[in-house]
C-alpha positions in Angstrom: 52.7 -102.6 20.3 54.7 -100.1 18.1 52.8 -101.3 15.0 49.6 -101.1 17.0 50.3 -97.6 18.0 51.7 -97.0 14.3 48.2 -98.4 12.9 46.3 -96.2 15.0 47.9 -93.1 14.0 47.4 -93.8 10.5 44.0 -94.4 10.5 43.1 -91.0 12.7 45.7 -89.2 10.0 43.5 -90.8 7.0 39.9 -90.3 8.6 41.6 -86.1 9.2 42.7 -86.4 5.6 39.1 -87.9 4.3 37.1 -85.4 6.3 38.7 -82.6 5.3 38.3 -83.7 1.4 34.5 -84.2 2.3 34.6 -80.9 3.4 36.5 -79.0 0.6 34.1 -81.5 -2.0 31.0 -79.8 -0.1 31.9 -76.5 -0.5 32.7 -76.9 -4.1 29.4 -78.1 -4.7 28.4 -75.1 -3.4 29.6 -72.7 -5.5 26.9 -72.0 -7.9 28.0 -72.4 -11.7 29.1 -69.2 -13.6 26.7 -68.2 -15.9 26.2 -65.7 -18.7 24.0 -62.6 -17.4 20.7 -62.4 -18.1 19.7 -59.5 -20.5 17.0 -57.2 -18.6 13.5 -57.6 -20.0 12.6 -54.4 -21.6 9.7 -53.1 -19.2 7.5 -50.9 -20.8 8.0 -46.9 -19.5 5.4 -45.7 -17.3 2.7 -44.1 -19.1 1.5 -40.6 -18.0 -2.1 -39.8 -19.0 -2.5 -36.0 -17.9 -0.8 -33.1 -16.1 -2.4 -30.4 -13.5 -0.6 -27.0 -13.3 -0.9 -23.8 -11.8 0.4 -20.4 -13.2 1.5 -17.2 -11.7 1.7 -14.0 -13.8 3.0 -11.2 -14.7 1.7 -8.6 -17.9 2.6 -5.2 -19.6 -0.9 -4.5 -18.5 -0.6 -5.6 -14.4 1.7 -5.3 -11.3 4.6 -7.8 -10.4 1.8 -10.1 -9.9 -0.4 -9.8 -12.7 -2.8 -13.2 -12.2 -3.4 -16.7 -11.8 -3.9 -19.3 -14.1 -5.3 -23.1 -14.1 -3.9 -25.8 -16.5 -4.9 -29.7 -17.4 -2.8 -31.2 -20.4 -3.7 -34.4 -21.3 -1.1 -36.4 -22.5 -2.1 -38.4 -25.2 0.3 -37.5 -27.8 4.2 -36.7 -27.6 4.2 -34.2 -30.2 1.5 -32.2 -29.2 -1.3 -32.2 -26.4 -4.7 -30.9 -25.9 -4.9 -28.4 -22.8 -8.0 -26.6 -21.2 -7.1 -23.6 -18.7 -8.9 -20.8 -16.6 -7.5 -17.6 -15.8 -8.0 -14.8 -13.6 -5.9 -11.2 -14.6 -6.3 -8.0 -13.4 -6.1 -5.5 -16.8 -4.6 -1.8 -16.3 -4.8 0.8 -19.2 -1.2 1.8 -20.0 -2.3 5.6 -20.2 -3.0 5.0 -16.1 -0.3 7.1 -13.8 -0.3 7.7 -10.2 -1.3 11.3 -8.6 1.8 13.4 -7.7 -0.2 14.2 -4.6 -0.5 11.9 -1.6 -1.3 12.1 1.9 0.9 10.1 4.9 2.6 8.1 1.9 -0.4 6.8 0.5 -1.1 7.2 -3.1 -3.9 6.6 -6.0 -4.6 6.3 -9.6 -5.0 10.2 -11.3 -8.7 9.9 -12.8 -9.7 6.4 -12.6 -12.8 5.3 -12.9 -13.0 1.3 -12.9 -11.2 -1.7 -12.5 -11.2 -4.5 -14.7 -11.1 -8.0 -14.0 -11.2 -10.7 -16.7 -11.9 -14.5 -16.0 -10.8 -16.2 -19.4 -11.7 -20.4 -19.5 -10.0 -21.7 -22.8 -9.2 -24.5 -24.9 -5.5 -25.0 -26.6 -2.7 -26.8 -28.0 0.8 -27.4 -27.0 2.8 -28.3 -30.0 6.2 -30.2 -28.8 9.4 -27.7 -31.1 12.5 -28.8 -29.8 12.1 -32.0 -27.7 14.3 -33.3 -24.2 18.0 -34.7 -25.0 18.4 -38.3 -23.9 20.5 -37.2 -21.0 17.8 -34.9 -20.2 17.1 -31.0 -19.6 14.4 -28.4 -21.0 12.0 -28.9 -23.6 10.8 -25.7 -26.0 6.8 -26.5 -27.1 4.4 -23.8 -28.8 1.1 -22.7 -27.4 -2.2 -21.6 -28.6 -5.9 -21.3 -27.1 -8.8 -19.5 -27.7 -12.1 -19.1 -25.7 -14.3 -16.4 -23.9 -13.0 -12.9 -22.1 -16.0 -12.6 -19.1 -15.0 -9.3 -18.3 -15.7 -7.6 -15.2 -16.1 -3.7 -14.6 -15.6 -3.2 -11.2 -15.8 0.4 -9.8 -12.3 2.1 -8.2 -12.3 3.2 -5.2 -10.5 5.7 -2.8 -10.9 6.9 0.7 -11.7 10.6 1.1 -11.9 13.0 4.7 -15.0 14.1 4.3 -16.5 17.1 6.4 -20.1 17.5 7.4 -20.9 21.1 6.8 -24.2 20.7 9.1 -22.3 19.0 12.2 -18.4 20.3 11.4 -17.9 16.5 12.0 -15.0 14.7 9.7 -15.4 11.2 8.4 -12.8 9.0 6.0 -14.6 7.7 3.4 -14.3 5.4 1.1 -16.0 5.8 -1.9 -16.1 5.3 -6.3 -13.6 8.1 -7.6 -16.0 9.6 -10.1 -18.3 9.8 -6.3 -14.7 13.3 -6.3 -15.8 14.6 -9.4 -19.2 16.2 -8.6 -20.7 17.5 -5.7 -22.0 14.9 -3.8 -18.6 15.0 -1.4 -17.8 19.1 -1.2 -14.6 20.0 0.4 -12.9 16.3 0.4 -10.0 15.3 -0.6 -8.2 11.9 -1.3 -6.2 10.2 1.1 -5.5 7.0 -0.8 -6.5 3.2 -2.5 -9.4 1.9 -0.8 -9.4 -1.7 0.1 -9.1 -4.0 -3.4 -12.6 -5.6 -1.3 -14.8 -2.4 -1.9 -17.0 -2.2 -5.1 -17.8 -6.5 -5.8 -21.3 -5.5 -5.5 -21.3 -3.1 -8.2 -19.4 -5.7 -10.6 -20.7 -5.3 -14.8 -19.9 -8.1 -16.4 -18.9 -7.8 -20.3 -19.0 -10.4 -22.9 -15.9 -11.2 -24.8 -12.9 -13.5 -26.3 -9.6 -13.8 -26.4 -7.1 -15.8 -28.2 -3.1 -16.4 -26.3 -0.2 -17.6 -28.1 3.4 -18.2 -26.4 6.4 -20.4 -25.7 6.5 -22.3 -23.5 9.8 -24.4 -21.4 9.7 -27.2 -19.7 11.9 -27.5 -17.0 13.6 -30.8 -15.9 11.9 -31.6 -13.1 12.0 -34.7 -10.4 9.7 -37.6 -10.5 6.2 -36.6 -12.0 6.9 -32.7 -11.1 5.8 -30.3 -13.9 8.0 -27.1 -14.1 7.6 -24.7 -17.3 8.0 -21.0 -18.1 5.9 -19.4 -20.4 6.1 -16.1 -22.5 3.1 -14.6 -24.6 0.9 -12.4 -25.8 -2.8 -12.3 -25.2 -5.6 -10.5 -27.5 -9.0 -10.1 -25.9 -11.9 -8.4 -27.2 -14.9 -6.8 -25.8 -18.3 -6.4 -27.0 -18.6 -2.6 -25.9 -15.7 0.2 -24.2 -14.5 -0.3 -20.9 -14.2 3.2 -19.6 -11.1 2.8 -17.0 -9.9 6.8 -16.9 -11.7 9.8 -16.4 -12.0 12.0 -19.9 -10.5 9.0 -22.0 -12.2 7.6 -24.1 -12.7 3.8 -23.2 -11.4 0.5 -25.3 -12.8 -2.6 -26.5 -9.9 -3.9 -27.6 -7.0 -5.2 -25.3 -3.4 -6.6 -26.1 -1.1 -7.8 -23.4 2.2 -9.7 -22.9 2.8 -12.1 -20.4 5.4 -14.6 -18.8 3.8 -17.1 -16.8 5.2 -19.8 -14.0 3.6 -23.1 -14.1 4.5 -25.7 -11.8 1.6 -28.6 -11.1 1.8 -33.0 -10.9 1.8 -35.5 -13.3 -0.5 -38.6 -12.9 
């Protein structure tokens, strides 16, 4: 009876014994083989094919904000890139001051005559001087582009109190400056600008080209973001005087600097 019972407790310890060893064989089989790491294939960088930005300016000749500009690089070359861009800048003659005189706090341009406007569409390069570290950061590239100056006259306006001698009635006005200079408003005077709105329908175009050279740096930027700031100069040429002051003698010939703020997409 006691080697029965003996028996019987030998075999359950052994079948305890054998399962667990099944068990520990199991999960030794399932530990997967150590294995040297694979090298990483070398995927091929995304390739970007062209760039849209737009500008914001600032020029000796302008206000704070001097125009706007329109930019497509296509790039299809790392050390340089072809570009085609539009403008739109508002020109100023650097002999323009305001009038000492105003009237509620308004103010106006002393003796100007017209406004000028020039739309500039161009073609350039982008040359590539100092290129991006490895780590990263900004990029210094050269520009240049050339292509036509449509320039266009527009006349300046100011708003006058004007008094009708036959009804003793008074109006405000707004009307071209050189409209102050004769007789056709007697007794008026200026109160201020006139709306920037007043005088498209009187617009003269005038034929021209210009030519823009600058420096341009690219920003770091995230993703496919396009960040640069550029600083130039600008030449443009007229075929005939724009007469912007009263008694001055008007100029063909136009030089401006500029620093621009580009910031567009990748694709």
């Amino acid at each position: 009876m006691r080697y029965c019972i003996f028996i019987s407790c030998l075999i359950i310890s052994l079948s305890s014994w054998a399962q667990r060893k099944s068990t520990s064989a199991e999960s030794t089989l399932q530990i997967p083989s150590k294995q040297s790491p694979t090298k990483k294939a070398n995927l091929p960088s995304e390739k970007l094919s062209s760039t849209w930005a737009i500008g914001i300016s600032t020029s000796t000749n302008s206000g704070i904000i001097g125009g706007l500009s329109l930019r497509k690089y296509w790039l299809n070359d790392e050390k340089s890139q072809s570009f085609a861009q539009l403008d739109a800048d508002i020109i100023k003659d650097y002999r323009e001051f305001t009038s000492p005189y105003s009237y509620n706090g308004r103010s106006y341009i002393e003796g100007k005559l017209n406004q000028l406007i020039v739309i500039r569409p161009a073609y350039g390069r982008r040359w590539t001087l100092l290129q991006k570290s490895a780590e990263g950061g900004p990029a210094l590239k050269g520009v240049l582009s050339t292509g036509p100056s449509i320039g266009l006259q527009k006349p300046y306006y100011v708003d006058i109190s004007y008094t009708n001698s036959a009804t003793s009635q008074a109006y405000t006005l707004a009307v071209p400056y050189a409209k102050t200079l004769d007789d056709t408003y007697p007794k008026a005077f200026i109160i201020g600008d006139a709306s920037f709105l007043k005088g498209f329908d009187a617009l003269t175009p005038i034929p021209g080209w210009h030519v823009k050279t600058g420096l341009n740096l690219e920003l770091e930027s995230f993703k496919h973001n396009h960040l640069s700031i550029e600083l130039g100069f600008c030449l443009d040429y007229f075929t005939k005087p724009i007469e912007m002051l009263n008694q001055t003698e008007g100029r063909g010939v136009y030089t401006t600097g500029y620093l621009t703020l580009f910031f567009g997409k990748s694709h």
